[in-house]
Each structure stands twice: as structure tokens, then as C-alpha cells.
TILUM-384090 format. One record per residue (C-alpha): x, y, z; residue in three letters; residue number from 1. Coordinates in Angstrom, 2 decimals, always signed. Layout:
TILUM-384090
+---------+---------+---------+------+-----+
!      xx !      yy !      zz ! code ! pos !
+---------+---------+---------+------+-----+
!       X !       Y !       Z !  ALA ! NUM !
...
+---------+---------+---------+------+-----+
//
This chain:
TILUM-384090
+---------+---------+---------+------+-----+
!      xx !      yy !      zz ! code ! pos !
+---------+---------+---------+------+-----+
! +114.69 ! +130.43 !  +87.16 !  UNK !   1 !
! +117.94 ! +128.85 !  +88.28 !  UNK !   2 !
! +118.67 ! +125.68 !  +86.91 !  UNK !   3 !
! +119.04 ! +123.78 !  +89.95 !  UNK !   4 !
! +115.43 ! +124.81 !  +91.24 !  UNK !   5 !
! +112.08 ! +123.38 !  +90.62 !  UNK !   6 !
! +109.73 ! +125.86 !  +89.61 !  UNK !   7 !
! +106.72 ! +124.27 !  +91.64 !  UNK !   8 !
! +108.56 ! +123.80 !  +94.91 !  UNK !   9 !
! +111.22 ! +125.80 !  +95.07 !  UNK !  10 !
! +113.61 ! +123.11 !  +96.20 !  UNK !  11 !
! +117.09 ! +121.90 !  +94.98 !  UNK !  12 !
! +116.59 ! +119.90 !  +92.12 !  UNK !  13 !
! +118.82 ! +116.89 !  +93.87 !  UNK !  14 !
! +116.79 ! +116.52 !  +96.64 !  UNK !  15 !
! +113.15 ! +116.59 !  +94.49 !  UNK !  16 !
! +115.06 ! +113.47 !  +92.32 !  UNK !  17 !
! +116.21 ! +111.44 !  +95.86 !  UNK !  18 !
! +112.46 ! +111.99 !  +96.89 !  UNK !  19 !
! +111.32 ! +110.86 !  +93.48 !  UNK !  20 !
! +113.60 ! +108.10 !  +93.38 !  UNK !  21 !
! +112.62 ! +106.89 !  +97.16 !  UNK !  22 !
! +108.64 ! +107.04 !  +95.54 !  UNK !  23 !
! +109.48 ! +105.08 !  +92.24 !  UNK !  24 !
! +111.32 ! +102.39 !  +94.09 !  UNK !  25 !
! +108.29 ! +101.76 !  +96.68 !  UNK !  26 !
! +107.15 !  +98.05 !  +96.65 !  UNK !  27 !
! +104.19 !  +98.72 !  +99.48 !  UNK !  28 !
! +100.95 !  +96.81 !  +97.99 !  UNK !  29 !
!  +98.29 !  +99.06 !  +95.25 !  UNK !  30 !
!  +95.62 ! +100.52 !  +97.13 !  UNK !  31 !
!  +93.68 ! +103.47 !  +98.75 !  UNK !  32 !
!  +91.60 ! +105.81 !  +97.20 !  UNK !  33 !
!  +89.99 ! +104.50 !  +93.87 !  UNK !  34 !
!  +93.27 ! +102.00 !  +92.78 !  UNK !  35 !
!  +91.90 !  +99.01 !  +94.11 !  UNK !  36 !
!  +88.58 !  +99.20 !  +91.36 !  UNK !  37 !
!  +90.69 !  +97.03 !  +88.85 !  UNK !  38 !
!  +94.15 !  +95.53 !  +88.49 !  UNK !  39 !
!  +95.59 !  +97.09 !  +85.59 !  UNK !  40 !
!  +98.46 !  +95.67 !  +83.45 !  UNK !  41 !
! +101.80 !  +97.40 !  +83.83 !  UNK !  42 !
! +101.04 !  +99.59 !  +86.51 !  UNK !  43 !
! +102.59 ! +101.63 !  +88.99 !  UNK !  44 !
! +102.59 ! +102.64 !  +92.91 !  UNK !  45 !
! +100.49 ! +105.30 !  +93.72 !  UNK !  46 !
! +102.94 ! +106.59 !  +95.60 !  UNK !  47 !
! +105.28 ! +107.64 !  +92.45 !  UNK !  48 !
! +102.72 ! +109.66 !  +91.02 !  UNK !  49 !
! +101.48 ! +111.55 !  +93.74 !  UNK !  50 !
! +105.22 ! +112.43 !  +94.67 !  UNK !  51 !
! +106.05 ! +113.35 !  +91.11 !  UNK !  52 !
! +102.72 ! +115.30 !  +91.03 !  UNK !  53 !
! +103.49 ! +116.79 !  +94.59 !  UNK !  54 !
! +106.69 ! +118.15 !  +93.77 !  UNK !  55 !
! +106.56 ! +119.24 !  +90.08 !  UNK !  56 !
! +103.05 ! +121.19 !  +90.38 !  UNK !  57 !
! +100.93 ! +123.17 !  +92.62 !  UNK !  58 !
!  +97.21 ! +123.17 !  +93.46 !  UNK !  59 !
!  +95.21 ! +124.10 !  +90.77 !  UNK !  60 !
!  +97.57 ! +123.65 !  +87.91 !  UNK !  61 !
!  +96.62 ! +121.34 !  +85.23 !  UNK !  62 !
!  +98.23 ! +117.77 !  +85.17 !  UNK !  63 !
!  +98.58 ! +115.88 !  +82.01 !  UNK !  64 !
!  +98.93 ! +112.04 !  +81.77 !  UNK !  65 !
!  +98.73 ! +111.70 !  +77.79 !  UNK !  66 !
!  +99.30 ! +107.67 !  +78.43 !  UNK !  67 !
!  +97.13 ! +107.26 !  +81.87 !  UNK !  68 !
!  +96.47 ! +103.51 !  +81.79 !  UNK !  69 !
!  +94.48 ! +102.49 !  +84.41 !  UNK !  70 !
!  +94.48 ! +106.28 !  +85.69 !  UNK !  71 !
!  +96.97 ! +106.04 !  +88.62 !  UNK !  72 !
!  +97.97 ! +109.52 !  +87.94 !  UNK !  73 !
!  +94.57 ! +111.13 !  +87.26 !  UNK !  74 !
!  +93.18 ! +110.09 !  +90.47 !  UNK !  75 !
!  +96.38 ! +111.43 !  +92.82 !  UNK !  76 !
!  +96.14 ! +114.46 !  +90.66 !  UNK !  77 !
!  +92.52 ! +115.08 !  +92.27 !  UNK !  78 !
!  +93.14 ! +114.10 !  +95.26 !  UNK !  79 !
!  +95.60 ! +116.56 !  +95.44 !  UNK !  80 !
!  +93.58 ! +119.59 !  +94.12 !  UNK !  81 !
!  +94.82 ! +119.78 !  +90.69 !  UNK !  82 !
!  +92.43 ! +119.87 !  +87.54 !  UNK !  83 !
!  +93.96 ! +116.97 !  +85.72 !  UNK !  84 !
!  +93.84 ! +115.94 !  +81.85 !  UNK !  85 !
!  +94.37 ! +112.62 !  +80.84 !  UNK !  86 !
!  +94.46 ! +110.24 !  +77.79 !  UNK !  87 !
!  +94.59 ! +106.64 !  +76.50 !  UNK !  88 !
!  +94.38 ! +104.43 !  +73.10 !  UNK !  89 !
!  +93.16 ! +101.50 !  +74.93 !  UNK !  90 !
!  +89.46 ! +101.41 !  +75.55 !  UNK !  91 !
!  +89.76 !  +99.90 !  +78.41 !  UNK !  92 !
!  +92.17 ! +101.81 !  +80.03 !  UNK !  93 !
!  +89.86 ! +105.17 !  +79.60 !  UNK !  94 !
!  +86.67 ! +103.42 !  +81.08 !  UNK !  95 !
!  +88.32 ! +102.15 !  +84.37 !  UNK !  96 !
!  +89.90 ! +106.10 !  +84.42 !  UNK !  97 !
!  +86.38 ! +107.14 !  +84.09 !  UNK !  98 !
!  +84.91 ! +105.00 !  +86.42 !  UNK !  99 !
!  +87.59 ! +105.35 !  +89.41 !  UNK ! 100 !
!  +87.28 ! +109.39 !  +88.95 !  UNK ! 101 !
!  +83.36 ! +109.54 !  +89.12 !  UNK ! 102 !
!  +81.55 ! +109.52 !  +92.43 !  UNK ! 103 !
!  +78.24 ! +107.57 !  +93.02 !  UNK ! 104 !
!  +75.37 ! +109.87 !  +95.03 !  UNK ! 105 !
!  +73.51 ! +107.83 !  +98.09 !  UNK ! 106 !
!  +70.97 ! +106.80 !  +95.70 !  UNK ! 107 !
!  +73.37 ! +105.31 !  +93.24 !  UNK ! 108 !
!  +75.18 ! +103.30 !  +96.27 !  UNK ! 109 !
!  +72.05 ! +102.31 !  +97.36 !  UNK ! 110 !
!  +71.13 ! +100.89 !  +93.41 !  UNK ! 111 !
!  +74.28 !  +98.82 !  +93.21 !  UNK ! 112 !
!  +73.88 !  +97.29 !  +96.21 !  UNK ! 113 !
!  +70.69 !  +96.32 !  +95.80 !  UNK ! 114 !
!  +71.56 !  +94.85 !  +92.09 !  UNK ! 115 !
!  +74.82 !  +92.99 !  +94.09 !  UNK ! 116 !
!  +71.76 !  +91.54 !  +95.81 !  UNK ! 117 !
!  +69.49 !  +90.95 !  +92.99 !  UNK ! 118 !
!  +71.38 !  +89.28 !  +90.51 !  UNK ! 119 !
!  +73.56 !  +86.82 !  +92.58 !  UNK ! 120 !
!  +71.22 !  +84.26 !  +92.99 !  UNK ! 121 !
!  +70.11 !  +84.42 !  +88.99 !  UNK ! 122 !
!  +73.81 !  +83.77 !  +88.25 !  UNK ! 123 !
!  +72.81 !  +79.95 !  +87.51 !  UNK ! 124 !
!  +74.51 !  +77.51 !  +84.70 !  UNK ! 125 !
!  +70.60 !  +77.17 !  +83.29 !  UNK ! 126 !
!  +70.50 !  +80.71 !  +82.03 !  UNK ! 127 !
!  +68.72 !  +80.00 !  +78.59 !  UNK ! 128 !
!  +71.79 !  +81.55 !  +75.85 !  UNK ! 129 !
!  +68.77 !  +83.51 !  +74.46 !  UNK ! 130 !
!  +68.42 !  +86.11 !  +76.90 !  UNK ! 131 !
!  +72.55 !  +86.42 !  +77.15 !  UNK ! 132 !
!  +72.63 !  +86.97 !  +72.99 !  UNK ! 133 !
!  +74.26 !  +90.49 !  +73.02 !  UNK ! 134 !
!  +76.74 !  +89.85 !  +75.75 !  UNK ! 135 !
!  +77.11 !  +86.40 !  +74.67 !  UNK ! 136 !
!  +78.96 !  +86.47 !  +71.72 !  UNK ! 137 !
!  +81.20 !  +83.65 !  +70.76 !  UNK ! 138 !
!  +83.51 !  +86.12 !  +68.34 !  UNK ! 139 !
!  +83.91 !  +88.38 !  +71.36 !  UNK ! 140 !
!  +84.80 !  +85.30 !  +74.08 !  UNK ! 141 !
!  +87.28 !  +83.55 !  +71.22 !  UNK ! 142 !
!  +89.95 !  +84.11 !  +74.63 !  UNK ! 143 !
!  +87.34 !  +82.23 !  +76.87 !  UNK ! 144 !
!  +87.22 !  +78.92 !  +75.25 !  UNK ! 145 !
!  +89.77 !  +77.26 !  +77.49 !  UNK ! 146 !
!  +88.45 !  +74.66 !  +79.49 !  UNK ! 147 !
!  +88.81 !  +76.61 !  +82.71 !  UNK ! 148 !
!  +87.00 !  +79.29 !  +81.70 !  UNK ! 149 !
!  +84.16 !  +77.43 !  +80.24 !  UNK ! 150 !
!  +82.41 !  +77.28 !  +83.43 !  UNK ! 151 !
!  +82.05 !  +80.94 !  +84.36 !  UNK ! 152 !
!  +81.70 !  +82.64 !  +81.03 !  UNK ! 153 !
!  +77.46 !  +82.43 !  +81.46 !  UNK ! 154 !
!  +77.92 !  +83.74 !  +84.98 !  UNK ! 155 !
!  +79.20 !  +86.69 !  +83.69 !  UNK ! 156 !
!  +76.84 !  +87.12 !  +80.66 !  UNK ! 157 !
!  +74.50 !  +87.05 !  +82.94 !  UNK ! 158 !
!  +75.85 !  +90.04 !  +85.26 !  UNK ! 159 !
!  +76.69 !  +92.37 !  +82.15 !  UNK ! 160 !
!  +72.73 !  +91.39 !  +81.19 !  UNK ! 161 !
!  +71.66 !  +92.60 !  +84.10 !  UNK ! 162 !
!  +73.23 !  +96.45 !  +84.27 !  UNK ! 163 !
!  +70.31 !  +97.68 !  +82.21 !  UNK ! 164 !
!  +68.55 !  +97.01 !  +85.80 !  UNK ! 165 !
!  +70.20 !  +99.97 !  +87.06 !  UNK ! 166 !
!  +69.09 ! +103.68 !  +87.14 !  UNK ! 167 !
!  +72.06 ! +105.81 !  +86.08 !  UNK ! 168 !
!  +75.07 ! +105.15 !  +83.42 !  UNK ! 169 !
!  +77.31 ! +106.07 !  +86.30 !  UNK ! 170 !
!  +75.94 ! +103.17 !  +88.43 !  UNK ! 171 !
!  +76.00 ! +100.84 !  +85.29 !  UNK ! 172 !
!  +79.60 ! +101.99 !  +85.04 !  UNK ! 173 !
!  +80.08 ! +100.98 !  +88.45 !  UNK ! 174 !
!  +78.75 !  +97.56 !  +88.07 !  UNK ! 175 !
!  +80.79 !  +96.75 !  +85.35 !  UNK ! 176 !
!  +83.42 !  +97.58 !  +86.34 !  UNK ! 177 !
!  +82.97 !  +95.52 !  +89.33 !  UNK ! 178 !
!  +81.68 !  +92.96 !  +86.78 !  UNK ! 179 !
!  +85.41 !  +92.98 !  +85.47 !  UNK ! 180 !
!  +87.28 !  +92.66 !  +88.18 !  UNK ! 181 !
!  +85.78 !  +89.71 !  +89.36 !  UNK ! 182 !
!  +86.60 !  +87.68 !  +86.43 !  UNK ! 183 !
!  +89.73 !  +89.16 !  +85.94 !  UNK ! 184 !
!  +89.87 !  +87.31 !  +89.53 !  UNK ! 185 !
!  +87.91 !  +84.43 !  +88.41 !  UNK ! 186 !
!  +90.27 !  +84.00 !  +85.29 !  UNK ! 187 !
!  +93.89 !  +85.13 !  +85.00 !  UNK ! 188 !
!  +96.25 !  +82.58 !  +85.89 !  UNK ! 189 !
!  +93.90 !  +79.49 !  +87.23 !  UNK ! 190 !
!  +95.42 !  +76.24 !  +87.45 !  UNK ! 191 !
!  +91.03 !  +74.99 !  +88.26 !  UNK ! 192 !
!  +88.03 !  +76.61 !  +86.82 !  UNK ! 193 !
!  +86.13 !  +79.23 !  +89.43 !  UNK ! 194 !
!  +82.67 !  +77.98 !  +90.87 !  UNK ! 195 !
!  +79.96 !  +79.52 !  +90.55 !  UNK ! 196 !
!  +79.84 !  +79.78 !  +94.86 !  UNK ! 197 !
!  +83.17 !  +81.37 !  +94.31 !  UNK ! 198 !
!  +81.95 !  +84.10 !  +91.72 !  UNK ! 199 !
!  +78.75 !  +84.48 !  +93.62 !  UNK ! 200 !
!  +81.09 !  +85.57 !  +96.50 !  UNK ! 201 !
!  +83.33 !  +87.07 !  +95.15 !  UNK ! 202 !
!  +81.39 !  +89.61 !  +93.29 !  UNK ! 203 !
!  +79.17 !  +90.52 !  +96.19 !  UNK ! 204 !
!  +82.60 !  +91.16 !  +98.39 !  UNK ! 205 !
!  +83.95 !  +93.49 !  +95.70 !  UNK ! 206 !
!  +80.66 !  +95.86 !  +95.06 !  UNK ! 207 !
!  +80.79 !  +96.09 !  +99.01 !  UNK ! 208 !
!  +84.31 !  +96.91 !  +99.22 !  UNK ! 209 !
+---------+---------+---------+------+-----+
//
């Protein structure tokens, strides 16, 4: 192969790395597709990875991202016909990868909705700690004892409680995930403490959207 060609698209390599550039340096806001599921630390524009993807690989070859974060890369790889591969330490980082790469049948939809529906009026203050034991777990919420946070950390006890409602692990999946984002919303960078009104809203916004 000459040296100043790209095996994938046949192009001089200068032009691939002014494309590539042009991506990387793209400011236009996260979303589309699955990217909007959950604001991931440290992450990057969509449009970088499906131009590096685009232009170093062809349909059906496989794509590795052996440090995918929140899964940028694995979900323009689909959407761009390749078989992808990808891989994470973080926990977290793996489970919104799995969630934004999995599709939901009508049925499933359907489910969430109807929990959305269900459990935001039994996301109350009054909720007896009992029934939140295994999600309410001081050790586990030792970064929710600020005063701001105080407020909501029942509410969401009380969401995560309620997944078991749902028929599938993919829907649960789903949930939670929505479940996260909102008080990632309700949480980061606060100068007041979120309502319960406000998380009540929010959450059914974001399993609509």
C-alpha cells in the first residue's frame, strides 16, 4: 500500500487528517442517535468518531474502542454498518454503552411508559426507609450527604425500587438509566436543592424523550 494512502478509503492521507481535524475541532452541541441517554464525563462529539470511523474502515469491518466511555464510538460504529467491539474499566461506563446500543420492542416502550406514569406520583418525602433498604444505603450515598442533595436522595430510592415493576432487564435497563440522568440533572453543580415537582418533571420528560 503506498504510504500516503488510507487503506479504507483510498484517499491521500493529508486530506483524511484535514477532514479528521475539521471533525475533532467541532463544538456543535451532543446529540442524535442514542448520545443524549446520559452525559458522560470527558466526552467527545459524535461527529469525531463517526468521521474517524468513516474514513479509516469500511462496512462490515470490526471497530474496536478498548476505552469506550460512555460509548460514543460504539454507537456511530453501528450506525454505520460496522460490527463494533468495545471495552471499559468503569462500570458505569459499560452499562450506559449497553443500554444506548440495545433497542426496546413496542411492548417494552409501552412498559416504561407506563412505569414513567406509575411511579411519579409515589415519589413522595413519606416513603417509609423500610421499603427503600437495598437502594437506600447510607455507605453507598456517603457523596449525597450535602445539604442540597438531602432532599432528593428518597425520590430516587424510590424510582430504582420500583424497576423490579418492569417486565424485561432491557426495560429495567432503560429505566435506570433514565433514573440516572435525572439526578445527574437534579445534582451536579446546584447552587439550591431540586424539588420534588422538579424531579417529578423532569424524569417523566426524559423517559418520553
Amino acid at each position: 500500500m503506498p504510504q500516503n494512502l488510507d487503506q479504507g478509503s483510498h484517499r491521500p492521507f493529508g486530506g483524511l487528517l484535514e477532514e479528521l481535524t475539521e471533525a475533532a475541532c467541532c463544538k456543535d452541541r451532543v446529540e442524535g442517535l442514542t448520545h443524549g441517554y446520559y452525559r458522560y464525563p470527558a466526552r467527545f462529539s459524535p461527529e469525531f468518531a463517526r468521521t474517524a470511523v468513516r474514513l479509516f474502515s469500511k462496512p462490515g469491518q470490526l471497530v474496536m474502542d478498548p476505552y469506550m466511555g460512555g460509548g460514543t464510538t460504539v454507537v456511530e460504529a453501528m450506525s454505520l454498518g460496522r460490527p463494533v467491539v468495545g471495552n471499559d474499566l468503569n462500570s458505569l461506563a459499560v452499562f450506559i454503552a449497553k443500554v444506548k446500543t440495545t433497542l426496546l420492542d413496542v411492548s417494552e416502550c409501552r412498559a416504561v411508559e407506563q412505569w414513567c406514569e406509575d411511579v411519579i406520583v409515589r415519589l413522595t418525602y413519606r416513603t417509609p426507609l423500610g421499603e427503600l433498604e437495598h437502594c437506600y444505603d447510607e455507605r453507598k450515598m456517603k457523596n449525597l450527604t450535602h445539604i442540597r442533595a438531602r432532599f432528593i436522595k428518597k425520590a430516587i430510592a424510590t424510582a430504582l425500587v420500583s424497576l423490579a415493576e418492569l417486565p424485561t432487564t432491557t426495560a429495567q435497563d432503560f429505566a435506570r438509566c433514565v433514573v440516572l440522568k435525572v439526578s445527574q440533572w437534579a445534582l451536579d453543580g446546584r447552587s439550591r436543592h431540586t424539588s420534588l415537582a422538579e424531579f417529578r418533571s423532569k424524569l417523566n420528560t426524559t423517559a418520553h424523550e
